[in-house]
Kinemage of the C-alpha trace (Angstrom):
@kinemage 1
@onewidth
@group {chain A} dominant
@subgroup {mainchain}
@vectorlist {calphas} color= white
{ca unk a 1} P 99.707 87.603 72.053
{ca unk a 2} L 100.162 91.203 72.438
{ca unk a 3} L 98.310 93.721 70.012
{ca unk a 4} L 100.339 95.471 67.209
{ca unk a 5} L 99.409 98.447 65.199
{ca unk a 6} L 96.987 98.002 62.422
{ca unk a 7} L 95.008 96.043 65.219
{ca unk a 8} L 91.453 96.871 66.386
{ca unk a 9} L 91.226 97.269 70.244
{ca unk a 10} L 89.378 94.242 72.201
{ca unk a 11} L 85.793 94.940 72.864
{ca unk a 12} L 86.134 95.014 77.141
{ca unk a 13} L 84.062 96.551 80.048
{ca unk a 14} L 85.852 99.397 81.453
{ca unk a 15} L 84.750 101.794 84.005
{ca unk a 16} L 84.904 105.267 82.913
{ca unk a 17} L 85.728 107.809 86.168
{ca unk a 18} L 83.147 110.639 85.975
{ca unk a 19} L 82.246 113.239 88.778
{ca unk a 20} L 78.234 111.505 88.852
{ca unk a 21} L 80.642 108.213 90.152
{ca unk a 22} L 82.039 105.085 87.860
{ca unk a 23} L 80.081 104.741 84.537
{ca unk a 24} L 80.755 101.234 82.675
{ca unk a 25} L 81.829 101.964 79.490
{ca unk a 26} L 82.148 99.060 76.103
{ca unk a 27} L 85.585 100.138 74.828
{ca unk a 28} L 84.315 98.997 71.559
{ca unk a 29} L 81.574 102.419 71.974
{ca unk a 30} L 84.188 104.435 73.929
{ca unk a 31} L 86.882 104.392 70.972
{ca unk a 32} L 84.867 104.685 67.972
{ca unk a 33} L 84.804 107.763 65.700
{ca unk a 34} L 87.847 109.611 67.625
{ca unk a 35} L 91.447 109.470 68.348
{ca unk a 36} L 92.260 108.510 71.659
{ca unk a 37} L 95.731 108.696 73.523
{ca unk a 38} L 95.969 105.914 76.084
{ca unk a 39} L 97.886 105.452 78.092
{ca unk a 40} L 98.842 102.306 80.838
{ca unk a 41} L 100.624 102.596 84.510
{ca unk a 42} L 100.786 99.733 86.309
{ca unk a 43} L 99.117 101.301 89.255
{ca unk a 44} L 98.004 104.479 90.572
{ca unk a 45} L 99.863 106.911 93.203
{ca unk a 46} L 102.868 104.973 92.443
{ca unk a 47} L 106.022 106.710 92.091
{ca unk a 48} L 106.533 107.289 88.420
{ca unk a 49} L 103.280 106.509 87.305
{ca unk a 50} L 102.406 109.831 90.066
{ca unk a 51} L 105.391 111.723 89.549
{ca unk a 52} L 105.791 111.370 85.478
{ca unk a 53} L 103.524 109.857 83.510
{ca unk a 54} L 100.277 111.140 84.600
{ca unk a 55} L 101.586 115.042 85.247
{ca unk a 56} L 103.358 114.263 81.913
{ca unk a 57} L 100.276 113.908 79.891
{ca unk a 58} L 98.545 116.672 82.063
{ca unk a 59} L 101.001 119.027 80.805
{ca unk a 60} L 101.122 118.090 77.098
{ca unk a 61} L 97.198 118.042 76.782
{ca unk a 62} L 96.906 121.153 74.675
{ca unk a 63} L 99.984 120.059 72.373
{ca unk a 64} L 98.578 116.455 71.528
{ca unk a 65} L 94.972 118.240 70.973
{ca unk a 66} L 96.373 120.257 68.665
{ca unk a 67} L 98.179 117.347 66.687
{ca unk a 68} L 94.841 115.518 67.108
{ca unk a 69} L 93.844 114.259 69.722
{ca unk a 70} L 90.454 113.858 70.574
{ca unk a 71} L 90.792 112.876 74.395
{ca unk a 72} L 93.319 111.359 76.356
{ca unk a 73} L 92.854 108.056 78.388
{ca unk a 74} L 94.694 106.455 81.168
{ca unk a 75} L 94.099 102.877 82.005
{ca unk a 76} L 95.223 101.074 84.745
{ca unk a 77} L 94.560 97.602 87.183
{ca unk a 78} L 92.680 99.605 90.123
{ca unk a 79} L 88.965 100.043 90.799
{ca unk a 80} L 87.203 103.213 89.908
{ca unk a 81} L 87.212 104.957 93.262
{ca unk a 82} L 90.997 104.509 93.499
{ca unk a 83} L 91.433 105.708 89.768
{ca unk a 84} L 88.872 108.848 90.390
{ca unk a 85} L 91.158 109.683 94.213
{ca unk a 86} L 94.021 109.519 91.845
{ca unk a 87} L 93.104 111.975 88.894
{ca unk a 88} L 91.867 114.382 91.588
{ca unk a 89} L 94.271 114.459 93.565
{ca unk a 90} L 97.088 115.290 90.736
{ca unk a 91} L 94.566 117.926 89.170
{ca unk a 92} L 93.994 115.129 86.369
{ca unk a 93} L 91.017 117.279 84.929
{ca unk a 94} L 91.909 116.796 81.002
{ca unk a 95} L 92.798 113.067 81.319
{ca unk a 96} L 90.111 110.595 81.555
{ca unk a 97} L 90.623 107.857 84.161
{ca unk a 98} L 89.254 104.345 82.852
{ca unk a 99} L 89.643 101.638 85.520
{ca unk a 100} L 90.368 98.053 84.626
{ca unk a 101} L 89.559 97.018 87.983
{ca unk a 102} L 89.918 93.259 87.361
{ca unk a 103} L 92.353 93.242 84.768
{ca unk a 104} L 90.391 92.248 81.478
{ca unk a 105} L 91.392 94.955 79.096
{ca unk a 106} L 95.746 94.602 79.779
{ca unk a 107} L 95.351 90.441 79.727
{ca unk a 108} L 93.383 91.065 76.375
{ca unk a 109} L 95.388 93.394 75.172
{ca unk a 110} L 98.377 90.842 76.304
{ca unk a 111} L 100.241 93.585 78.523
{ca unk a 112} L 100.054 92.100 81.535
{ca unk a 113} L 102.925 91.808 84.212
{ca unk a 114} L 103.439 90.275 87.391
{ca unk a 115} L 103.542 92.838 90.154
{ca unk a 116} L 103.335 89.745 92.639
{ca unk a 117} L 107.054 90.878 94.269
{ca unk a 118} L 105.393 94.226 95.061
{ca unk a 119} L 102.151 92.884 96.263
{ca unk a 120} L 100.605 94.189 93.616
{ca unk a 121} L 99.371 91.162 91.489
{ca unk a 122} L 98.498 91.129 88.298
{ca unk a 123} L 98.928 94.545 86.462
{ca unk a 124} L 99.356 96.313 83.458
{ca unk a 125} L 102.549 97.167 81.542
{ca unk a 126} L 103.540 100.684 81.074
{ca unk a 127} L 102.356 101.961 77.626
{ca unk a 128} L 101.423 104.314 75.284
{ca unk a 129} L 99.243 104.157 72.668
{ca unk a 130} L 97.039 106.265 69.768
{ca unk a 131} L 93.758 104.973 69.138
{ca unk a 132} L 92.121 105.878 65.754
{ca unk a 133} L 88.839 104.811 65.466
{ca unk a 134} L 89.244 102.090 67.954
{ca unk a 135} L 92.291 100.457 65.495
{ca unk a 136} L 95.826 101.147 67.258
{ca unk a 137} L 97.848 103.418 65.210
{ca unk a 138} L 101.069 103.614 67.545
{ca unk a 139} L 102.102 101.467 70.185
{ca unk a 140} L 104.989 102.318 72.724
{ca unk a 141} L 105.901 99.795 75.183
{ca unk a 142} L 108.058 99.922 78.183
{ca unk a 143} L 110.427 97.428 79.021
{ca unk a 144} L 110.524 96.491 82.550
{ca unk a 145} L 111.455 99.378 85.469
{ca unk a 146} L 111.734 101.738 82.178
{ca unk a 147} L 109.998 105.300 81.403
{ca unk a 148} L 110.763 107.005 78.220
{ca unk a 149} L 108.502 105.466 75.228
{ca unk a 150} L 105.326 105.947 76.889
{ca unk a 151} L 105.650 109.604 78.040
{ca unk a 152} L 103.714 112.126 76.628
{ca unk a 153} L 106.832 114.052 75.514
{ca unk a 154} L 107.848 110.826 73.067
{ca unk a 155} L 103.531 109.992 71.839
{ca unk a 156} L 103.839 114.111 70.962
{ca unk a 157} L 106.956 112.962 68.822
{ca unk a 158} L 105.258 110.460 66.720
{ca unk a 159} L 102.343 112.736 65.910
C-alpha cells in the first residue's frame, strides 16, 4: 500500500551522505521536529534524474527555504558512495543525499518499480514529497517515464 498524506513516514535505516563518509541515519530521528523536502529518482547519474531533478532542486533551494523548508532530501536505490559521487559531482552541496542502498525505505513506503528491463532491479519511483514532522504533508508521484509533479518548480507551487 502506498503512503498518503496525513501518514507518518516508516521508521527505516537510511544512510545519510556526509563528507566524514556514510552515517546510518533512523528516518524516524532524521525527520522529526523539521520540514523536509524529499525527494525520489530511481537512480543516480541517470538522465533526468542528472539532468532535471537533482539541478532542479539545487536551483530552487533558497526559494523552498524561504517557504519553509528546513532541508532538502533526495533518496534513491544506490549505496552511499554512489549517492555521495553523485551529489559531488553535480555541485549537490544544499541537498542531502540519503541512500537506500537495499531498497527498504521505497518498498515501505510502497513506491517501488521494476527497473529489471534496464538492469536496474528494484528501484524507487520518482517522487516528491514534504515532510512535516516526519507525517507527509504533500505527496507528488510520477507516473511511469514522466517528470513534472516531482520537480522542484511544481513542490515550490504547493507551498
Amino acid at each position: 500500500m502506498t503512503i498518503s498524506v496525513g501518514e507518518q513516514l516508516p521508521q527505516v535505516k537510511l544512510t545519510k551522505v556526509t563528507t566524514d563518509g556514510p552515517e546510518p541515519i533512523d528516518t524516524g530521528d532524521y525527520f522529526k521536529g523539521r520540514r523536509v523536502a524529499l525527494f525520489a529518482v530511481p537512480g543516480a547519474f541517470t538522465p533526468t534524474c542528472s539532468a532535471k531533478h537533482l539541478p532542479g532542486f539545487v536551483e530552487k533551494d533558497s526559494a523552498l527555504k524561504a517557504k519553509g523548508i528546513d532541508e532538502i532530501a533526495c533518496t534513491s536505490v544506490n549505496d552511499a558512495f554512489v549517492m555521495g559521487a553523485w551529489g559531488k559531482s553535480a555541485d549537490a552541496g544544499g541537498v542531502t543525499m540519503l541512500a537506500d542502498g537495499n531498497g527498504d525505505f521505497a518498498e515501505a513506503l510502497g513506491l517501488t518499480m521494476d527497473g529489471s528491463k534496464f538492469g536496474m532491479g528494484t528501484r524507487s519511483q520518482r517522487y516528491s514529497m514534504v515532510v512535516n514532522d516526519g507525517v507527509v504533508e504533500q505527496l507528488n508521484i510520477e507516473g511511469p517515464g514522466e517528470f513534472s509533479v516531482s520537480s522542484a518548480d511544481h513542490l515550490l507551487g504547493q507551498l
